[in-house]
TIFIDREN-339813 format. One record per residue (C-alpha): residue number from 1; x, z, y. Coordinates in pm, 1 decimal. Example, Ala and Ser with C-alpha at 12.3 -4.5 7.8 and 13.67 -1.06 7.14 Angstrom:
[site 1; [1230.0; 780.0; -450.0]]
[site 2; [1367.0; 714.0; -106.0]]
***
This chain:
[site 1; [4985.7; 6026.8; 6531.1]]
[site 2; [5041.5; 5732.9; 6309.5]]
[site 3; [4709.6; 5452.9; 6370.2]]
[site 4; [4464.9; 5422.0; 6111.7]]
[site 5; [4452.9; 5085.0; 5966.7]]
[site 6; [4189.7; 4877.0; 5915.2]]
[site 7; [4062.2; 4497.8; 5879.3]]
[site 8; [3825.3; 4519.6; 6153.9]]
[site 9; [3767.6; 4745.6; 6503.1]]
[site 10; [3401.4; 4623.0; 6691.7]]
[site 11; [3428.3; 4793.7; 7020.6]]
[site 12; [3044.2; 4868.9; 7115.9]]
[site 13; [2769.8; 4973.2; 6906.8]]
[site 14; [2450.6; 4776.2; 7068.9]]
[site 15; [2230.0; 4556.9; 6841.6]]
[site 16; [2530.2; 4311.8; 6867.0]]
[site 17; [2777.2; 4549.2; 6778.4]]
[site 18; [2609.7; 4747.6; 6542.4]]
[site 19; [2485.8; 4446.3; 6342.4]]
[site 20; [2856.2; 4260.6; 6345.6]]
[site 21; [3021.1; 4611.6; 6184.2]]
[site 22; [2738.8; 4600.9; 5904.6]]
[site 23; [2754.7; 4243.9; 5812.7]]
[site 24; [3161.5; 4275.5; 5798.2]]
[site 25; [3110.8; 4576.8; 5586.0]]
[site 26; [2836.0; 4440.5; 5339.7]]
[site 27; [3095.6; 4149.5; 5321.8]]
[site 28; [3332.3; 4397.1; 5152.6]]
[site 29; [3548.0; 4463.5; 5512.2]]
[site 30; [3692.0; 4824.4; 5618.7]]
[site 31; [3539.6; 4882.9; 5937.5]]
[site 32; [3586.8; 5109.1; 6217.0]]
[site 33; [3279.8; 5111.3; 6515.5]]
[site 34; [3350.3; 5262.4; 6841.5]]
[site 35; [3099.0; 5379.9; 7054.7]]
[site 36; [3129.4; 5577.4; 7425.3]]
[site 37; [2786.5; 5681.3; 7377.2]]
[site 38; [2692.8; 6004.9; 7156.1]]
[site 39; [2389.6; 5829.3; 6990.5]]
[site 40; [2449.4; 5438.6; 6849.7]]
[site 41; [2230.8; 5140.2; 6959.3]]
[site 42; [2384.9; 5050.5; 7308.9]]
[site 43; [2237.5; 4999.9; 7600.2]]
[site 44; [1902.5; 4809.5; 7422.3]]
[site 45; [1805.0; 5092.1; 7249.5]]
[site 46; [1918.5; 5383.5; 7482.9]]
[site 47; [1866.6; 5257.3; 7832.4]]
[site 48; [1706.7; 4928.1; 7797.6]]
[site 49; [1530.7; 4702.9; 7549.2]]
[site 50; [1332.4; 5013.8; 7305.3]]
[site 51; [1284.2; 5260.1; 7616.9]]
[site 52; [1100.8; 5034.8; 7870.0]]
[site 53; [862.8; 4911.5; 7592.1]]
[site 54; [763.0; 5241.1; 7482.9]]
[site 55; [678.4; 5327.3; 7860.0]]
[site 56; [503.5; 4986.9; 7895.3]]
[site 57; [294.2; 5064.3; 7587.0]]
[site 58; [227.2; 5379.3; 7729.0]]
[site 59; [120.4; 5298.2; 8072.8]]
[site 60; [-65.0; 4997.5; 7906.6]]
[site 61; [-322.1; 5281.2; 7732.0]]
[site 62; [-367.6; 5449.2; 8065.8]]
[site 63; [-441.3; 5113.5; 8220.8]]
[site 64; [-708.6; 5035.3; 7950.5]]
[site 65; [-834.0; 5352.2; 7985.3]]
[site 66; [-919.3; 5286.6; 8337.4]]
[site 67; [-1042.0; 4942.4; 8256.0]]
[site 68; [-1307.4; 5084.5; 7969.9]]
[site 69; [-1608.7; 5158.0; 8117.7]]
[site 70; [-1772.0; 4785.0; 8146.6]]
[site 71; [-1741.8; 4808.9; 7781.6]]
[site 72; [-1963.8; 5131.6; 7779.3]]
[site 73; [-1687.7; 5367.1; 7698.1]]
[site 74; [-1592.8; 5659.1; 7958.0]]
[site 75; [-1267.4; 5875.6; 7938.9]]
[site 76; [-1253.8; 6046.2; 8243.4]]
[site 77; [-944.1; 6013.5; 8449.8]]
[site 78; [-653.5; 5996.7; 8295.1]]
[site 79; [-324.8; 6262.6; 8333.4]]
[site 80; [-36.4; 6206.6; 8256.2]]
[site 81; [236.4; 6487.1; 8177.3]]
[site 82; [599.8; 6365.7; 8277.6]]
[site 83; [782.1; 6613.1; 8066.8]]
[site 84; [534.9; 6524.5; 7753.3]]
[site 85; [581.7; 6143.2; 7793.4]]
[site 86; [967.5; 6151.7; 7862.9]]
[site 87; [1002.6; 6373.9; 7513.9]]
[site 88; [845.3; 6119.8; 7339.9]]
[site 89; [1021.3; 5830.4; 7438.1]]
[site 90; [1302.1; 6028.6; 7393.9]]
[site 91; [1182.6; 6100.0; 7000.1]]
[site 92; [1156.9; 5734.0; 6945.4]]
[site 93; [1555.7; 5653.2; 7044.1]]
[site 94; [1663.7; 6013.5; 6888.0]]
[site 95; [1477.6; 5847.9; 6535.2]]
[site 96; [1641.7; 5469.6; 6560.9]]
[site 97; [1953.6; 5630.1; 6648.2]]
[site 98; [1975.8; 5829.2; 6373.7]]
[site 99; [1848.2; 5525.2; 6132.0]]
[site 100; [2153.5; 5304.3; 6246.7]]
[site 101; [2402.4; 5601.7; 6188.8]]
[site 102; [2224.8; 5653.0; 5855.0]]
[site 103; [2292.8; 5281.9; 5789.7]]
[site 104; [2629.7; 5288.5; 5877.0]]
[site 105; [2762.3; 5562.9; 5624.1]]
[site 106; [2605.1; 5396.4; 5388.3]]
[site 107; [2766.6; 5058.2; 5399.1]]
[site 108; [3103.5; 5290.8; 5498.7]]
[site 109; [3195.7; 5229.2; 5802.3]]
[site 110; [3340.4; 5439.2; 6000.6]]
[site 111; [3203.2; 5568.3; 6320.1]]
[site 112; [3421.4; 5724.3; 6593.6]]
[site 113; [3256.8; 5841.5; 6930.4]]
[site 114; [3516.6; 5756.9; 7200.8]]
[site 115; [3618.3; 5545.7; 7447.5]]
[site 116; [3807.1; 5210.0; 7312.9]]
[site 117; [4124.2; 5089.6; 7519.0]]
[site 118; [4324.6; 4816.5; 7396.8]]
[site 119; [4729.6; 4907.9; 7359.5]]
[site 120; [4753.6; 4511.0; 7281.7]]
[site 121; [4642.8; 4279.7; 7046.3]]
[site 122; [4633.1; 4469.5; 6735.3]]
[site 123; [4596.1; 4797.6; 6812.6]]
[site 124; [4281.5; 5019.7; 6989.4]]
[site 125; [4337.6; 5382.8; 7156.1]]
[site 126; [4041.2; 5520.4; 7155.1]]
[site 127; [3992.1; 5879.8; 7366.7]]
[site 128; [3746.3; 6096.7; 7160.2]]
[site 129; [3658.3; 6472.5; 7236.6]]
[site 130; [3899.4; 6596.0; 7025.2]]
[site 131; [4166.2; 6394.4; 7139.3]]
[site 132; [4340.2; 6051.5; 7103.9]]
[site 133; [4307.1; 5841.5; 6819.6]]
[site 134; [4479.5; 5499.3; 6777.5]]
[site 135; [4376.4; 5207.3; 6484.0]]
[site 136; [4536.0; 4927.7; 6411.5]]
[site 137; [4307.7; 4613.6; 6303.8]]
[site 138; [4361.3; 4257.1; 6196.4]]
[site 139; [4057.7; 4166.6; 6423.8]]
[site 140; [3841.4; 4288.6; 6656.2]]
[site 141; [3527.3; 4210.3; 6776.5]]
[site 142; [3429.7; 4305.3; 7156.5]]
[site 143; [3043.7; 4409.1; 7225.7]]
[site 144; [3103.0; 4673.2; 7494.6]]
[site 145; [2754.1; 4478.4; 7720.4]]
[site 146; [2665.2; 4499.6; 8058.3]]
[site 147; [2533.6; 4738.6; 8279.0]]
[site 148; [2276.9; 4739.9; 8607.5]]
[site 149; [2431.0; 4538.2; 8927.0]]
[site 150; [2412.3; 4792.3; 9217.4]]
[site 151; [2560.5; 4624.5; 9537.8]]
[site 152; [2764.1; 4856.3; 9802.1]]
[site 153; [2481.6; 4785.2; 10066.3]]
[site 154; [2240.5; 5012.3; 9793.6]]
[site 155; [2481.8; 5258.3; 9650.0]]
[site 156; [2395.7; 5557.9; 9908.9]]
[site 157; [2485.2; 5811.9; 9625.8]]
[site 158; [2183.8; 5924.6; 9629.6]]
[site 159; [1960.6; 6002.1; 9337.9]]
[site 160; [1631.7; 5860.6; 9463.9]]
[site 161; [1808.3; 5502.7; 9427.3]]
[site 162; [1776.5; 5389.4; 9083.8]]
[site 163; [1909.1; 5076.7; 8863.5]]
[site 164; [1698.2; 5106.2; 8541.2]]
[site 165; [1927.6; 5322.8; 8357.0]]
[site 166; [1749.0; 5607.6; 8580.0]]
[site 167; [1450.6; 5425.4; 8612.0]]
[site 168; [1348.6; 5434.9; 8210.4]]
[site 169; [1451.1; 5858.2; 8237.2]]
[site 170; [1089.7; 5873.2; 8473.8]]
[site 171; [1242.1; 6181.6; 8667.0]]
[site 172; [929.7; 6179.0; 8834.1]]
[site 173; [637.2; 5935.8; 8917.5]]
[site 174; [723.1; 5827.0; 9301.9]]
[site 175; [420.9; 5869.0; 9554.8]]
[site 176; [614.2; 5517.3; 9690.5]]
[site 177; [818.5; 5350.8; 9513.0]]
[site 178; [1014.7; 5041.7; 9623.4]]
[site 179; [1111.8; 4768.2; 9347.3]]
[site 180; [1427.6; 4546.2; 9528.2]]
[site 181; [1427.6; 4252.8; 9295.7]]
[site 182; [1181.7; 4034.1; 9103.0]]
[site 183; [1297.1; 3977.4; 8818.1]]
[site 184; [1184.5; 4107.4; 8447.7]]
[site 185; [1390.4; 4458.6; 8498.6]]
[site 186; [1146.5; 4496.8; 8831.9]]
[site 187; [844.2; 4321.5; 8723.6]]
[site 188; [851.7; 4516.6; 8361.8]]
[site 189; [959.6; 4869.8; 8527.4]]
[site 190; [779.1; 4793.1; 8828.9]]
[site 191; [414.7; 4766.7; 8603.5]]
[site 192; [510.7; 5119.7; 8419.5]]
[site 193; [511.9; 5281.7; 8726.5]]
[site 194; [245.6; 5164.9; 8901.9]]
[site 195; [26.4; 5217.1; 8601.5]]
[site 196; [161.9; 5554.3; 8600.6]]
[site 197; [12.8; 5608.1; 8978.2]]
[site 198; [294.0; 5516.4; 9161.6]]
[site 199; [201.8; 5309.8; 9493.2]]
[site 200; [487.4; 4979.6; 9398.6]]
[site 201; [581.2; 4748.1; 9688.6]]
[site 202; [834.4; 4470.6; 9513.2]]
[site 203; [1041.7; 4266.9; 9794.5]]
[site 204; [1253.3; 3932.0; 9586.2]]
[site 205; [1438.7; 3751.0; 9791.0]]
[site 206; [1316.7; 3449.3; 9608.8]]
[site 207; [972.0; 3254.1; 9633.8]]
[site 208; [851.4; 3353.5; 9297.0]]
[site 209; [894.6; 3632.2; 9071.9]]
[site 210; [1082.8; 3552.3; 8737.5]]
[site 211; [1280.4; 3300.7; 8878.9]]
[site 212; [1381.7; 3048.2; 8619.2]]
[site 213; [1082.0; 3061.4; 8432.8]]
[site 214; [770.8; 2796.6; 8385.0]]
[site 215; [571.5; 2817.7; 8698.1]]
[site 216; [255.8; 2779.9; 8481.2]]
[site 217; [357.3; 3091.9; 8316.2]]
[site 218; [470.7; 3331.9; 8574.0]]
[site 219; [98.3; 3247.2; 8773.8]]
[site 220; [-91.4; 3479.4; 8570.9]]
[site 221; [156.4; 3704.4; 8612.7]]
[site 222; [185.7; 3741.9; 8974.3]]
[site 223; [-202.2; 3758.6; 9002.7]]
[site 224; [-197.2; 4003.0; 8833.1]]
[site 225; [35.6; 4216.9; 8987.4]]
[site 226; [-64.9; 4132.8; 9334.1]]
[site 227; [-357.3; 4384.0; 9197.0]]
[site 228; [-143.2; 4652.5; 9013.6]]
[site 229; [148.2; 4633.1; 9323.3]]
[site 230; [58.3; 4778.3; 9682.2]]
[site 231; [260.1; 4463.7; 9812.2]]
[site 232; [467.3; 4153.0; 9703.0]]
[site 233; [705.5; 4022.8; 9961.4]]
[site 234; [809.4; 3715.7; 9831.1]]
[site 235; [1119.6; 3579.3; 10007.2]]
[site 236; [1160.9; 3895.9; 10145.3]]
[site 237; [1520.6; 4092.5; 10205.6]]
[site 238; [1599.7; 4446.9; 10259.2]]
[site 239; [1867.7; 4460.9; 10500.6]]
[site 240; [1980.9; 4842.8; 10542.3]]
[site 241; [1892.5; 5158.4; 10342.7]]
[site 242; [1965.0; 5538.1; 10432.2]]
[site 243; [1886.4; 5874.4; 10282.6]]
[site 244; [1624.5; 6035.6; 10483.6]]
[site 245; [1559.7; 6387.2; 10366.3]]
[site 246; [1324.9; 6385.2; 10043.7]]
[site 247; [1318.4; 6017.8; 10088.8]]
[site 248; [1484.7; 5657.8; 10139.9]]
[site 249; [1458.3; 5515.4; 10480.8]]
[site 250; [1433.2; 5085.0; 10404.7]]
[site 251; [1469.9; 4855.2; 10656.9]]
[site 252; [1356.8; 4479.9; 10583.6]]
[site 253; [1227.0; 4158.5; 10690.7]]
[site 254; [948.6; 3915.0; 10552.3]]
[site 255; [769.7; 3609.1; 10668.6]]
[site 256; [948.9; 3731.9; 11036.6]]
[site 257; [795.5; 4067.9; 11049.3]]
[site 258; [1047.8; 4331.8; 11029.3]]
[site 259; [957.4; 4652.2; 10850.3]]
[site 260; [1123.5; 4988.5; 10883.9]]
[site 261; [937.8; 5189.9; 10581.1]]
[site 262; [996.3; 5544.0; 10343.6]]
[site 263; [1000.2; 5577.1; 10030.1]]
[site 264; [1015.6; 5838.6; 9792.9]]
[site 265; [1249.3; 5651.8; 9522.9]]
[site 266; [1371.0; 5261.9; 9533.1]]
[site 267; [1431.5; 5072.5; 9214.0]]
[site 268; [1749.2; 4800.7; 9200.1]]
[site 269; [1685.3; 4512.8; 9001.6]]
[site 270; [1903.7; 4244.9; 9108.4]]
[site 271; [2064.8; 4168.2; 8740.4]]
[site 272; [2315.6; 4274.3; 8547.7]]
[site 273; [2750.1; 4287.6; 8531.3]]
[site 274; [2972.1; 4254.9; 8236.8]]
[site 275; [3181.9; 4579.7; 8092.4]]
[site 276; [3500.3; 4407.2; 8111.0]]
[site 277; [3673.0; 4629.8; 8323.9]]
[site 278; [3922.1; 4928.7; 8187.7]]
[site 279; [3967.1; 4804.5; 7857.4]]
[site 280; [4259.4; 4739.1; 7832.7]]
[site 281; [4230.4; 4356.1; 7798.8]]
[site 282; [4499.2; 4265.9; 8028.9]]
[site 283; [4745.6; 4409.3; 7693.8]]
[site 284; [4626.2; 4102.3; 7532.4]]
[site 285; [4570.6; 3764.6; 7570.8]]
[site 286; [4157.5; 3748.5; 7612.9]]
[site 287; [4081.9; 3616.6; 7929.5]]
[site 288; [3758.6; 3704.6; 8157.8]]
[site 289; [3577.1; 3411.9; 8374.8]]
[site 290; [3535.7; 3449.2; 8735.5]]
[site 291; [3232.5; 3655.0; 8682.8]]
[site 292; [3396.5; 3893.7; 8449.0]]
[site 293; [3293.0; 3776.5; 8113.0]]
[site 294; [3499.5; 3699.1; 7821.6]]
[site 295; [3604.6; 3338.1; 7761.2]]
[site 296; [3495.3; 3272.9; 7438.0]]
[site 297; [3461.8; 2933.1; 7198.6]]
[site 298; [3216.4; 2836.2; 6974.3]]
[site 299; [3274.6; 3032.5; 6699.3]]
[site 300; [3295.1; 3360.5; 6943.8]]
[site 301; [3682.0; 3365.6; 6936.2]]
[site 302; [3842.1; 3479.3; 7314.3]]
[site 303; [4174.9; 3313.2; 7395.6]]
[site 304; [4343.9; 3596.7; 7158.9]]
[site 305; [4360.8; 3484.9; 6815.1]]
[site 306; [4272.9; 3826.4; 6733.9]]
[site 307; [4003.6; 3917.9; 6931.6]]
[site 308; [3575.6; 3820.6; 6908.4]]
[site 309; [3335.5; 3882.4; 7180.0]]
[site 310; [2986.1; 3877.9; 7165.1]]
[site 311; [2639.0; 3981.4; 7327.6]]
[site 312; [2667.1; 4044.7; 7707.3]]
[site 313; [3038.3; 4040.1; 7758.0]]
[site 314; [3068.6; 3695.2; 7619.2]]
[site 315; [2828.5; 3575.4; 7870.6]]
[site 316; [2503.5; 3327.0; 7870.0]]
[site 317; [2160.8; 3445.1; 7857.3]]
[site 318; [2180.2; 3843.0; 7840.8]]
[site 319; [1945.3; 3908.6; 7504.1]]
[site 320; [1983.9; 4151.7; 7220.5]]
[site 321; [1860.5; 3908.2; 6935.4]]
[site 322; [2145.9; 3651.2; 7107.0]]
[site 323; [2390.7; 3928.5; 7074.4]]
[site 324; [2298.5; 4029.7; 6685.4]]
[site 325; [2318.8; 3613.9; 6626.5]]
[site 326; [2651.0; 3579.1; 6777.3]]
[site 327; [2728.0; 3880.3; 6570.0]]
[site 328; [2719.0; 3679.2; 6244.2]]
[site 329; [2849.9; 3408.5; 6402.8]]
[site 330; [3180.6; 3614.3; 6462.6]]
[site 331; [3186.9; 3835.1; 6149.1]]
[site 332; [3128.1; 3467.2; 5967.9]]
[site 333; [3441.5; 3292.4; 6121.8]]
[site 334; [3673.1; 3648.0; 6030.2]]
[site 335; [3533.7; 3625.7; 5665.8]]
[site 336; [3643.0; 3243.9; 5603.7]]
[site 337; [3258.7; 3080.2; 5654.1]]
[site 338; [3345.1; 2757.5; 5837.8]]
[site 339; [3004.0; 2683.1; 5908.2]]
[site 340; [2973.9; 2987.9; 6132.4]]
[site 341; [2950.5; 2789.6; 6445.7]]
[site 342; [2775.9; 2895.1; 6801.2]]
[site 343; [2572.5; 2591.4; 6841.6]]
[site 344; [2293.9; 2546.5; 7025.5]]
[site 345; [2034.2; 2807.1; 6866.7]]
[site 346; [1693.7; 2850.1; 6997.1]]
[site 347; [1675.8; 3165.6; 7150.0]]
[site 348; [1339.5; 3258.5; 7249.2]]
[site 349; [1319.8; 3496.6; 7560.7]]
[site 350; [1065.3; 3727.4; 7644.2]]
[site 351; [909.1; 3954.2; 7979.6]]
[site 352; [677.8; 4221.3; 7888.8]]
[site 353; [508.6; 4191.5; 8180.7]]
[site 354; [137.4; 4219.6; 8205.2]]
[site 355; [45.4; 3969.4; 8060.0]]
[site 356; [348.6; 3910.0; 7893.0]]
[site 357; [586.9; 3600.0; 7894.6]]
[site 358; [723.9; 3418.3; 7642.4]]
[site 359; [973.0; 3091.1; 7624.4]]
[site 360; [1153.2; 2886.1; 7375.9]]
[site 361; [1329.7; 2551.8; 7388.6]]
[site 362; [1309.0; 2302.9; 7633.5]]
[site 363; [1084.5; 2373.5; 7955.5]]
[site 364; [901.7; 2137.5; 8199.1]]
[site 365; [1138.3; 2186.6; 8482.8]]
[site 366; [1412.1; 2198.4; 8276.3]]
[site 367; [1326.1; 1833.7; 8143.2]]
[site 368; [1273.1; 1738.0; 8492.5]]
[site 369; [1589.8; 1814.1; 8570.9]]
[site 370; [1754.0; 1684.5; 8289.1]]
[site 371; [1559.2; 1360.1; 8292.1]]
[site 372; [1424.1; 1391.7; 7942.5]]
[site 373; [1053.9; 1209.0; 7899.4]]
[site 374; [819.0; 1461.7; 7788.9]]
[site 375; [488.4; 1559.4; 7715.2]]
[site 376; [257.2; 1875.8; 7801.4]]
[site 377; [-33.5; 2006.2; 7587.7]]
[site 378; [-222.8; 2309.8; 7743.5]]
[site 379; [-454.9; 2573.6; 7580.5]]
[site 380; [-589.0; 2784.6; 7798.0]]
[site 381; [-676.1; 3131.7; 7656.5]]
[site 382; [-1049.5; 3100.2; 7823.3]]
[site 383; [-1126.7; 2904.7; 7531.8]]
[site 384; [-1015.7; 3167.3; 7272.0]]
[site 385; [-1253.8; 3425.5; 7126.8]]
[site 386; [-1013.0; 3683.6; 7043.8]]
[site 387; [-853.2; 3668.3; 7426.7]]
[site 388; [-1205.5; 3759.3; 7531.6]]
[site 389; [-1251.6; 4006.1; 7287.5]]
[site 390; [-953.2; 4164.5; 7469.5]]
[site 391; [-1055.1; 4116.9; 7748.1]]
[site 392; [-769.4; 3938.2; 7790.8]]
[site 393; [-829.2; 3571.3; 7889.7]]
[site 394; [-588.8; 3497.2; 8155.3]]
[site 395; [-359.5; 3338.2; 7938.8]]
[site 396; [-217.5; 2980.7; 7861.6]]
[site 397; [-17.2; 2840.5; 7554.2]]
[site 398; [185.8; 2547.8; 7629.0]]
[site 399; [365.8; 2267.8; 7443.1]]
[site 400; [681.9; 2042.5; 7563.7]]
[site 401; [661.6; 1750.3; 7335.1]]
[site 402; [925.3; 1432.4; 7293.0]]
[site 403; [643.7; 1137.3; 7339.2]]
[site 404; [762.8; 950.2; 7078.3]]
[site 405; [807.8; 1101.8; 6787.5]]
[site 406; [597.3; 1432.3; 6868.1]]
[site 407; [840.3; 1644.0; 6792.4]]
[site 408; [772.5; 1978.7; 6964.6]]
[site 409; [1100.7; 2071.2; 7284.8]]
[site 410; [968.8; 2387.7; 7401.5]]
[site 411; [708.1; 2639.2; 7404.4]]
[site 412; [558.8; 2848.2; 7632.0]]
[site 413; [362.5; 3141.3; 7620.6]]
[site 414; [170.1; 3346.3; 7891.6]]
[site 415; [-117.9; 3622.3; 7759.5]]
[site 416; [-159.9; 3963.5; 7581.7]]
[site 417; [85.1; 3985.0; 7284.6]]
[site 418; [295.3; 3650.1; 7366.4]]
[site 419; [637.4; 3814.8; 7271.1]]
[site 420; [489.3; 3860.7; 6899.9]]
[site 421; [372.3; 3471.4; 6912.8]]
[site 422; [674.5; 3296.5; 7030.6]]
[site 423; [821.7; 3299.6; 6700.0]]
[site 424; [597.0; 3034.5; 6575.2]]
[site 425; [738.2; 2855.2; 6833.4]]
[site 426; [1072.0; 2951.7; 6737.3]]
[site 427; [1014.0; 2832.2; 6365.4]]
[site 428; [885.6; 2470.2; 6533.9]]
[site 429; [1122.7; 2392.1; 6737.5]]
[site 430; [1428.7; 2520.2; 6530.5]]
[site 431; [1261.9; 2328.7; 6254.4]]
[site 432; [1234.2; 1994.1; 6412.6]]
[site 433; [833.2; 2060.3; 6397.6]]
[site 434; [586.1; 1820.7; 6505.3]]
[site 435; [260.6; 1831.6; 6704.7]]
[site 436; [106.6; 1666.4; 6372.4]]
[site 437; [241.4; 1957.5; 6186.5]]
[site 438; [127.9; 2189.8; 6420.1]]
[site 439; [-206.6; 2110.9; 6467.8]]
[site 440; [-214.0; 2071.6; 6018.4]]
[site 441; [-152.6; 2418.6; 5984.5]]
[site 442; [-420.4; 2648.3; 5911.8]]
[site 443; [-434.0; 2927.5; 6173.2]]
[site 444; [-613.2; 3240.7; 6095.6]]
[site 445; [-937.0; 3333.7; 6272.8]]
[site 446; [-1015.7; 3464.7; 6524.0]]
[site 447; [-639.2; 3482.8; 6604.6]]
[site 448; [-423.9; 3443.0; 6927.9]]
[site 449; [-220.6; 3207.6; 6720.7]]
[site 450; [-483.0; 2989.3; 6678.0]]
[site 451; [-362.6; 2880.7; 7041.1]]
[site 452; [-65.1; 2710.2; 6910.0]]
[site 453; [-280.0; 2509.9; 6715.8]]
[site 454; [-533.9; 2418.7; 6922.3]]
[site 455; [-249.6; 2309.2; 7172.1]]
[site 456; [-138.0; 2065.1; 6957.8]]
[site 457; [-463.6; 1903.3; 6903.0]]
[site 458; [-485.8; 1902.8; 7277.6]]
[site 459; [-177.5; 1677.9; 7270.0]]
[site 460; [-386.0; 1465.1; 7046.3]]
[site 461; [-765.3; 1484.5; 7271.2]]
[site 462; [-966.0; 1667.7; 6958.5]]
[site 463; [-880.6; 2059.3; 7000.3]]
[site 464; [-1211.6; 2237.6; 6904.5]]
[site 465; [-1269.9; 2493.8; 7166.9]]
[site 466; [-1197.5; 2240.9; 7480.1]]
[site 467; [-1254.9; 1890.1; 7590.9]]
[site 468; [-935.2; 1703.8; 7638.3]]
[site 469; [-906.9; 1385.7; 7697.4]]
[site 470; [-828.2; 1156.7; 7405.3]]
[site 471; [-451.4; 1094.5; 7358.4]]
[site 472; [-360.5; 686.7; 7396.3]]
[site 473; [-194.6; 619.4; 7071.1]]
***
C-alpha cells in the first residue's frame, strides 16, 4: 500500500497532542493524529488528570456529608455504590472524548486509531485493526507521554497491586489499602479512597510527603491526612511483597520497627516513565537521555530535523497545561513563527489534595538554594471570612517577593479551591507584577482571592484582617 501523504503526523493524542494537531490544522496544515487508545485525550483525560478529580470531588461530598452535622444538618450515613460511581466517571471521559473527536473532524484532521512506529524519518507505520497503514509526513510531532513506574520488586502480577491506571477504575473499595509512595499520585488517590471507607496506611521513603514542595504548604496537608490515613510512615520502606491468597503480604521497616502486614490491595506511586520505547526511534536520528526522554531544544525540535516532541516524552515537569504549551511552541516553529521559543514559562503546578496545593514561580527553598534575596508575605486563611464560612480555615497564601523592586517571584497556595486561585498568581508573576499592584487591585468580597491581596499588604504591615508588622521602607 502506497503511504498517505501529509504535512504533519503527531503521534499521541493527550492534551499535548491533541492541542498541537488542532493548532497545525487551524493554521491551514493536513494533519494526521494517531492514537493507541480507542477514545482521544491520553492518559490526562482517560487514566489520569479528569478521572482522579471526578473521584476526589466525589469522595469530597461524602466527606462533607460526614462533617455536616455541627452545622445542624443530618444525612444519615452515607453509601456509596461502586458500580454507580465508576459509570459516572466513566460518562464524564466517554463525553470529553467524544468533544475532542468532534473537534477534530471539524478542523479536518484525520484520526487513525493504531499504534505509530517510525520506518525512519519521514515515514510512520502505524498497526490499526484493520491492518497496516503507512504516512509519509514532512514533520512530526511526538506526544506518546508517560506511564506509572512499577519497579520489579512490586510487579507480583497480581491484580491487587495497582499503579493508578487501576487505581482511578475503583475495582473495589479495599478494607486495607496500602499507598507505597508520597507523592501527589498517592496523596490525591490515597484521600479518594480513604474517604470512600478504605482504612489507607501511606509508607514514603522520604521525610515529608510532596517532596519538592514549600514546607509551609504541604503542613496543612499532612495534618490533615494524619486524620483521614490509618498511618503515615514517613521515611519508611517496604522491602518485600508476596501474594497471599485474597490479599498482599508487605513486609517493611520504619523508625527500626519492622512490620510484616496484609492488605487487601497496595497502591504504587513512586512516579512516572517516559513512552519512548518501541517506536521505532532508533530509524531516525532523535535521541533519548539517560532516563528515556527525548532530547529536545528550545523550540521542541529532537536531534532529527524532522521530528518535535512534547509533553511527557520531552521531559521536565510532567503537566498537561506544560504539554498543550509546548504544543504551540512546536506547531509555531513548523509553521515559520520565529518567536515560538520554549523559554522559561511559568507553569503553575497543582495537588488536589485536601486541602489542595498550589505553586508558581520561584519558591522559598528554591531561592535558598539559588541564593536569590527574597521576601515572604503570609496570609493565613484564619483571617478570611469566606475560609470560615467553609469551614475551611486551614489554609495559607504566600508571596516570594524580590526586596527591591517588589516584584512578586513566586506564589504559593495551600486551602480549599487553591488550584482555581493560582492563576492570579500566574498572571503576576508572568506579568512582572508587583506587591504594590497586588495589594491596588480590588478583590471581590467575601472571596478566597481576597488572600492574594491581603498578602501583599502584609508585605507592606497594613493588611486589614491581621496585624503585621509595619514593613521598613
Amino acid at each position: 500500500m502506497d503511504p498517505i501523504q501529509t504535512d504533519i503526523v503527531v503521534v499521541g493524542a493527550g492534551p499535548g497532542g491533541y492541542a498541537a494537531a488542532f493548532y497545525a490544522a487551524d493554521l491551514g496544515k493536513k494533519v494526521v493524529l494517531v492514537e493507541r487508545d480507542p477514545r482521544l485525550g491520553g492518559v490526562c483525560m482517560n487514566r489520569g488528570c479528569i478521572p482522579s478529580k471526578a473521584l476526589l470531588h466525589a469522595s469530597h461530598v461524602l466527606e462533607a456529608a460526614k462533617e455536616s452535622a455541627h452545622r445542624g444538618i443530618f444525612l444519615g450515613e452515607p453509601r456509596v455504590e461502586v458500580d454507580t460511581l465508576r459509570a459516572w466517571k466513566e460518562s464524564i471521559l466517554s463525553k470529553l472524548g467524544q468533544g475532542i473527536a468532534a473537534l477534530a473532524r471539524m478542523r479536518g484532521v484525520t484520526v487513525v486509531h493504531g499504534k505509530g512506529y517510525f520506518e525512519d524519518s519521514s515515514t510512520l507505520r502505524v498497526e490499526t485493526a484493520s491492518g497496516q497503514q503507512y504516512y509519509r509526513f514532512d514533520k512530526a510531532i511526538v506526544a506518546v507521554g508517560s506511564r506509572p513506574a512499577l519497579p520489579k520488586a512490586f510487579d507480583l502480577g497480581n491484580p491487587r497491586v495497582m499503579t493508578s491506571t487501576e487505581a482511578l477504575e475503583v475495582p473495589d473499595i479495599p478494607g486495607k489499602l496500602l499507598v507505597i509512595g508520597g507523592g501527589y499520585i498517592g496523596m490525591e488517590l490515597g484521600t479518594v479512597y480513604a474517604n470512600l471507607g478504605s482504612t489507607v496506611t501511606l509508607i514514603e521513603a522520604m521525610d515529608t510527603i510532596l517532596a519538592g514542595a514549600d514546607p509551609d504548604l504541604v503542613r496543612p496537608v499532612a495534618a490533615r491526612a494524619r486524620k483521614a490515613f490509618s498511618e503515615m510512615r514517613l521515611k519508611g520502606k517496604v522491602l518485600k511483597m508476596a501474594s497471599a491468597g485474597k490479599q498482599v503480604k508487605v513486609v517493611s521497616e520504619h523508625d527500626g520497627k519492622s512490620f510484616e502486614e496484609l492488605y487487601d490491595r497496595v497502591l504504587v506511586s513512586v512516579g512516572r516513565v517516559p513512552n519512548g520505547q518501541d517506536l521505532g526511534l532508533e530509524n531516525t536520528m532523535a535521541q533519548l537521555d539517560e532516563k528515556g526522554f527525548l532530547k529536545v531544544d528550545e523550540r521542541m525540535r529532537t536531534t532529527d530535523p524532522s521530528l518535535y516532541a512534547i509533553g511527557d516524552i520531552a521531559g521536565g515537569i510532567l503537566l498537561a497545561h506544560k504539554a498543550s504549551k509546548e504544543a504551540r511552541i512546536a506547531v509555531g516553529n513548523i509553521a515559520g513563527e520565529g518567536r515560538a521559543v520554549n523559554r522559561d514559562y511559568v507553569v503553575p503546578a497543582v495537588v488536589f489534595t485536601d486541602p489542595e496545593v498550589a505553586w508558581v514561580g520561584l519558591t522559598e527553598q528554591e531561592a535558598k538554594q539559588r541564593s536569590i534575596p527574597v521576601e515572604v508575605a503570609k496570609f493565613p486563611w484564619g483571617a478570611s471570612g469566606r475560609a470560615l464560612t467553609y469551614d475551611r480555615t486551614d489554609g495559607l497564601t504566600k508571596l516570594i517577593l524580590e526586596p527591591e523592586t517588589h516584584r512578586i517571584l513566586g506564589v504559593g497556595i495551600v486551602g480549599h479551591g487553591a488550584g482555581e486561585l493560582i492563576g492570579e498568581g500566574a498572571v503576576a508573576v508572568e506579568m512582572g507584577a508587583t506587591a504594590e499592584d497586588l495589594a491596588a487591585i480590588v478583590h471581590p468580597h467575601p472571596t478566597l482571592s481576597e488572600t492574594v491581596m491581603e498578602a501583599a499588604e502584609v508585605f507592606f504591615g497594613h493588611a486589614t484582617h491581621v496585624h503585621s508588622r509595619k514593613r521598613e521602607a
